[in-house]
C-alpha positions in Angstrom: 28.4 -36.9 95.2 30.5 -34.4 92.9 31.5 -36.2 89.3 29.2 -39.9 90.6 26.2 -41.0 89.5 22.6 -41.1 91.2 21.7 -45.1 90.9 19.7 -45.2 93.6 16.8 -43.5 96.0 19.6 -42.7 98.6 22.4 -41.8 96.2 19.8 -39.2 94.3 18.6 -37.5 97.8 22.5 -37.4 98.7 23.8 -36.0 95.1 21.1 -33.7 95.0 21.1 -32.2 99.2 24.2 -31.7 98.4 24.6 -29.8 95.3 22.1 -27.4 96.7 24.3 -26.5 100.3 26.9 -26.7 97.9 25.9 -24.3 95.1 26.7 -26.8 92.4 24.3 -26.1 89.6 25.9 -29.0 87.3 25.5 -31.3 90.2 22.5 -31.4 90.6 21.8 -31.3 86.6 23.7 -34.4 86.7 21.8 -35.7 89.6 18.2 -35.0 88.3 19.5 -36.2 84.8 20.7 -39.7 86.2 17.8 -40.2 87.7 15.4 -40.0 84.8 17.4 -42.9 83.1 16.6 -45.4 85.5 15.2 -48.6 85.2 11.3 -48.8 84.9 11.2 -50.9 88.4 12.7 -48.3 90.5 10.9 -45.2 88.5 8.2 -45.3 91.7 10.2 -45.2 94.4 12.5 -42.3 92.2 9.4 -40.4 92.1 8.5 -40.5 95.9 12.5 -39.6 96.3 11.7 -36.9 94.7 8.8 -35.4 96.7 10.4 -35.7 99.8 13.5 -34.2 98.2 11.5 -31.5 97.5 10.2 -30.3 101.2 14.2 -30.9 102.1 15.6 -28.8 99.4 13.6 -26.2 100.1 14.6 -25.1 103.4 18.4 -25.0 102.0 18.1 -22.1 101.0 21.9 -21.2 102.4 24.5 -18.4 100.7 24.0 -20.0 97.0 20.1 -20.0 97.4 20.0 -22.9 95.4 17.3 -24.6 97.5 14.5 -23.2 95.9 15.8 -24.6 92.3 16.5 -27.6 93.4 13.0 -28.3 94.8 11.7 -26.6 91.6 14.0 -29.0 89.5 12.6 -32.1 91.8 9.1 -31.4 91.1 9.4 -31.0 87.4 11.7 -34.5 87.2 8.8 -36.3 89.6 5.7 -34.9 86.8 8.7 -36.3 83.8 9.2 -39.4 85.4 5.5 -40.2 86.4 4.6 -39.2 82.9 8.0 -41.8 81.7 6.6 -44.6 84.2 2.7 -44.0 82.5 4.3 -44.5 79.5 6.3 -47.9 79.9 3.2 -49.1 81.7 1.0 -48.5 78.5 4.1 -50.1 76.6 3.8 -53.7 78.2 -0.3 -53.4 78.4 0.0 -53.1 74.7 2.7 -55.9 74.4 0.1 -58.1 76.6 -2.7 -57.5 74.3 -0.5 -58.4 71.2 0.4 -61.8 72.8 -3.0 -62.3 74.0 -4.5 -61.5 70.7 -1.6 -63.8 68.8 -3.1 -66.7 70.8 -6.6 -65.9 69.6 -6.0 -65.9 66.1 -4.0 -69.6 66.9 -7.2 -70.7 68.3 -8.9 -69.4 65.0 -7.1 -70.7 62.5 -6.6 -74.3 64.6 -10.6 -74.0 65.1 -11.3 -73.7 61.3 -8.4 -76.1 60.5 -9.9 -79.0 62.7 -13.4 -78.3 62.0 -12.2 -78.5 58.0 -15.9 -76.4 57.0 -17.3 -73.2 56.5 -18.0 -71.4 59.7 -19.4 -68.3 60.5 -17.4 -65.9 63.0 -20.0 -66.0 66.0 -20.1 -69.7 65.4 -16.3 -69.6 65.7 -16.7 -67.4 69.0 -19.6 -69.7 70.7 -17.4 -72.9 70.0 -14.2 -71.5 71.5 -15.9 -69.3 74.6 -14.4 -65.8 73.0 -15.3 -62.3 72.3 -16.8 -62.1 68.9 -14.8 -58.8 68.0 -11.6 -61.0 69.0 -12.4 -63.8 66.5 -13.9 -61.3 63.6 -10.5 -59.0 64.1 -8.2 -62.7 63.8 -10.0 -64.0 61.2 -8.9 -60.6 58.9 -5.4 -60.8 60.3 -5.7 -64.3 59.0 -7.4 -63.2 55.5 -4.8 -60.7 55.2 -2.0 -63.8 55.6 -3.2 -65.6 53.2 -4.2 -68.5 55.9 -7.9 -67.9 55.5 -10.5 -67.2 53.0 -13.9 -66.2 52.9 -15.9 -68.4 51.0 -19.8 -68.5 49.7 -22.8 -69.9 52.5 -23.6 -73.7 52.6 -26.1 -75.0 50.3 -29.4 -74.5 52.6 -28.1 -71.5 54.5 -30.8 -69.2 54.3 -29.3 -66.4 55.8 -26.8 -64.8 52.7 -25.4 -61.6 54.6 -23.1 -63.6 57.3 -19.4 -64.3 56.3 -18.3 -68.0 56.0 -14.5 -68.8 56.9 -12.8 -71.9 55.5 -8.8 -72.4 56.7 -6.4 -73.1 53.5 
């Protein structure tokens, strides 16, 4: 596949089979390059491409003895894209978590809002079934927005070291 691109699982084995019978060292640059700008979806079946690519490259030797690069080149694109793929997959586990965590600190400040009286973060937690590190981490994003303050116990409250939330 001289001067194309690899888009796809075939394409890549083609462009880079061939630039090793064919002795073209660019080629199959070009080849291994294309395929580590692929789309996250198809980086898994890329990297299994890529490992059988390797045991055929290696018996193509042939007059340019290019075989044994290209295998060498498919091995060291498979560890760069597994390690690319790792990567975007921590990348939308820590964009879940963000939209997860926005819809905790909704449930705060609505919580406080409605309840319209000092509340104490594991009294917040118990009431709305959540983590108590969730609610204690919203209610200082909250604080820091301005949307929440802490405020002094209850009269009666015996217990002075606990935290008291009101909404604004």
């Amino acid at each position: 596949m001289p001067g194309g691109v690899a888009t796809s699982f075939e394409s890549l084995t083609s462009a880079v089979v061939d630039a090793a019978r064919f002795g073209d060292a660019e080629g199959l640059g070009r080849a291994l390059a294309d395929a580590s700008s692929a789309p996250a979806s198809t980086l898994s079946e890329i990297i299994v491409a890529l490992g059988e690519l390797d045991a055929l490259v290696r018996d193509l030797e042939g007059e340019h003895g290019l075989g044994a690069v290209a295998s060498s080149w498919a091995r060291a694109w498979a560890a760069a894209l597994e390690d690319r793929q790792v990567a975007l997959q921590m990348r939308e586990a820590t964009q879940r978590r963000r939209a997860e965590a926005s819809v905790v600190v909704e449930k705060v400040l609505d919580h406080l809002r409605e309840e319209r009286r000092p509340m104490r973060s594991g009294e917040i937690a118990d009431e709305l079934d959540l983590d108590i590190a969730q609610v204690s981490r919203a209610l200082r994003y909250l604080q820091n927005d301005d949307l929440v303050k802490a405020v002094a116990a209850p009269d009666g409250c015996l217990d002075g070291r606990a935290r008291w939330y009101v909404a604004r």
